[in-house]
Every structure is written in C-alpha cells, then in structure tokens.
N, C-alpha and C positions, 0 to 999 in steps of 0.2 A: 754244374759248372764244368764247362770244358777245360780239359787238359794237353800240355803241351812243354815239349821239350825245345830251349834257346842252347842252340849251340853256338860257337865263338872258336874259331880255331886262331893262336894267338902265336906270333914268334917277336920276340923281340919288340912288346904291345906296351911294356910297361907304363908308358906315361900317356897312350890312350886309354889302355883299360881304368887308369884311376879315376880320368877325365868321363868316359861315358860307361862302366860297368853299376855303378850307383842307379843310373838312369833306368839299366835293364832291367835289375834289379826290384825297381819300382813297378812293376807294371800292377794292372788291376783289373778286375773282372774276370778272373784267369786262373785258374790250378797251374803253376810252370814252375819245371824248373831249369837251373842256367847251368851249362856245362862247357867250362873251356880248358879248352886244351892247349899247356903250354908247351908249345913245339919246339924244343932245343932250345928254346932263349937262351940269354946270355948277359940280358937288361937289367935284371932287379925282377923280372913280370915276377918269377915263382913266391919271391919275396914279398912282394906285392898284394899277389892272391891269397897270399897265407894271413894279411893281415886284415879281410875281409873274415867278417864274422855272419855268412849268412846262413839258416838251416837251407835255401833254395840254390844254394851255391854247391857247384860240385867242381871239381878242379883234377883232371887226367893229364897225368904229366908223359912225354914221351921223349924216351931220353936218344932212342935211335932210331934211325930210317932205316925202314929194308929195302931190303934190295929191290931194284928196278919198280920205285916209288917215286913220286914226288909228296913232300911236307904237307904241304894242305888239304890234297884227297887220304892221304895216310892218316892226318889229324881228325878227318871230319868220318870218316870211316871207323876209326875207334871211338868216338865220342855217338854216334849213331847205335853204336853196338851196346852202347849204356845208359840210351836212353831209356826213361822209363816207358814214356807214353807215347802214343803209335804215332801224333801230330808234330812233326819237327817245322823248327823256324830257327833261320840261319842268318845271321849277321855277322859284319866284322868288327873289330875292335876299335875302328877307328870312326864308327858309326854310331850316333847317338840316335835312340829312339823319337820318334816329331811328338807322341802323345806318352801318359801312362796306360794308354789302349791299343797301345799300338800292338801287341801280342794279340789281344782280343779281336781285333778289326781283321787281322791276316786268319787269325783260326775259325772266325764265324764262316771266312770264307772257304776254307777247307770242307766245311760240314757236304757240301755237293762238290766235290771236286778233290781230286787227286793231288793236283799241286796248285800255289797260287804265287804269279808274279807281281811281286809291287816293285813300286818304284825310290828310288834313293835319292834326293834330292843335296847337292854341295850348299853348304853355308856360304851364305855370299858377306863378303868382306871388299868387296866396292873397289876389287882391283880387275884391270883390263883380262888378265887371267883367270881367275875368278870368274868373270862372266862371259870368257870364251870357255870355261869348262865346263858350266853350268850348261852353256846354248851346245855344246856338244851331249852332255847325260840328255836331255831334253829330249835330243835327235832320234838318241840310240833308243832311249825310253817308247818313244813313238814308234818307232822303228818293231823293237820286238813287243809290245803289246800289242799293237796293230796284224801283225802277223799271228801273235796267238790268237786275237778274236777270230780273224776269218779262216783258223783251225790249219795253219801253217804254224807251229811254234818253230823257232831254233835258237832262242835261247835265254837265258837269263840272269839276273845280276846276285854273287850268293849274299851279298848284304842286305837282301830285303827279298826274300823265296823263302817257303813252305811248302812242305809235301809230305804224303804219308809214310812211314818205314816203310810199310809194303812197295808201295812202287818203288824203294829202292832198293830192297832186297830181290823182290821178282824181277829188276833189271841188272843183277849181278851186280849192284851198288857201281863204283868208278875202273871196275876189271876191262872193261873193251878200251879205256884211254888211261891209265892209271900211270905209264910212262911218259906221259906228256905234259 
C-alpha cells in the first residue's frame, strides 16, 4: 500500500476544518497521514483540533512568523519537514475531499511523476456567483493543465497538488519567493 502525507496549512479554519477535516480523515486505499498546521489562529481552530481523536492526525502549532516570511509557505514548509513519507498532498481547509479515494487517485498518479495537478471544483449553490466562480476555476483549470500537458507548466492550485519531498527540497522548497 502506498503512503502519503495530507498537509492542511490552517489560520483561522475553525469552522471549516470541523466541516471537511472528518472527510480527510476518511480516506481509503491509502497509508496517510494528515498534518495541519495551525497558523496563528485566534478562532477556536487549536481548540478544535484538540478535540479530534485521530491516531492519523498530527497537529503543528506555529505560534510566530519569521522574519521576511509569509504564513502559508512558512506553515507548509514546517509541516513538509515532518512529514513522514516522501508523497505529499496538499489541500486547504476549506476543501472537501469529492471521493474517500481521493488521496489514493492523486498518489497512484505520483507513482510516474514528480508532481500531480488536479483540479478543485466550487460547490455550486445555484447562485449567479456561484456559477460565475465555477465558469472562472473551469477556465483557469483548463488553462494550467493544458499548459502542463504540452510541457509548459506555470502553475498550480495548492488545494488539489502533490509532489515528491524531493522535488522540493532539491528546489530549495519556497527560498527564491518566500517573501511574497
């Protein structure tokens, strides 16, 4: 069985992690484990994660930012560096998993490849907004997976991306943009 680390970098997630962290949680066909990190909150999140009872749950609290950082590559940076197994998958808190395979469907595709872009789909809720946000992800969706096949990548969404730790350690992880 392959294995695999779900990171989650979270600030102020609380009342999405309660809503989709069970979901992550769940996954199947899969050795993972879920590691999020609670970035400065100030919500309830750490209160929150404490009352999850998982053994696959790990919870990195980070209580300061360094200097000439920003929160989220600082969070996903330390939660990388404690990951167990070499296969990372990245989501955010406010993203619910589509299947209990969904871990399994993104790592089978790692097996040949370095990293893998999927795509995030918005719940639609049958408002005019809503379906201009949707026909925008769509666009962008099209947009950069079209460009990785024909071996132009630039870039990707980190609520639905995998990659190995190695490529991102042998890319100096987030050091050449890390202030941005």
């Amino acid at each position: 069985m392959q294995s695999i680390s779900i990171i989650i970098a979270a600030h102020n997630e609380a009342q999405n992690l309660q809503k989709n962290l069970p979901f992550i949680l769940n996954q199947q066909k899969v050795d993972f484990e879920v590691i999020v990190v609670n970035d400065r909150s100030t919500d309830g999140t750490k209160e929150l994660l404490a009352s999850f009872t998982n053994e696959k749950l790990t919870v990195l609290e980070i209580k300061e930012l360094p200097l000439r950082s920003t929160g989220k590559k600082n969070a996903l940076t330390e939660a990388i560096k404690i990951a167990k197994y070499e296969n990372l998958l990245f989501t955010d808190a406010d993203c619910k998993p589509n299947s209990e395979e969904w871990a399994f469907q993104m790592i089978s595709k790692l097996e040949n490849n370095d990293l893998v872009l999927g795509i995030s789909q918005y719940e639609n809720n049958r408002s005019f907004l809503s379906e201009f946000i949707q026909f925008e992800t769509l666009l962008t969706a099209i947009q950069y997976i079209g460009f990785a096949k024909i071996g132009f990548p630039y870039m990707g969404v980190g609520r639905n991306i995998a990659y190995k730790k190695a490529l991102f350690l042998e890319n100096n992880g987030f050091d050449s943009h890390k202030e941005i």
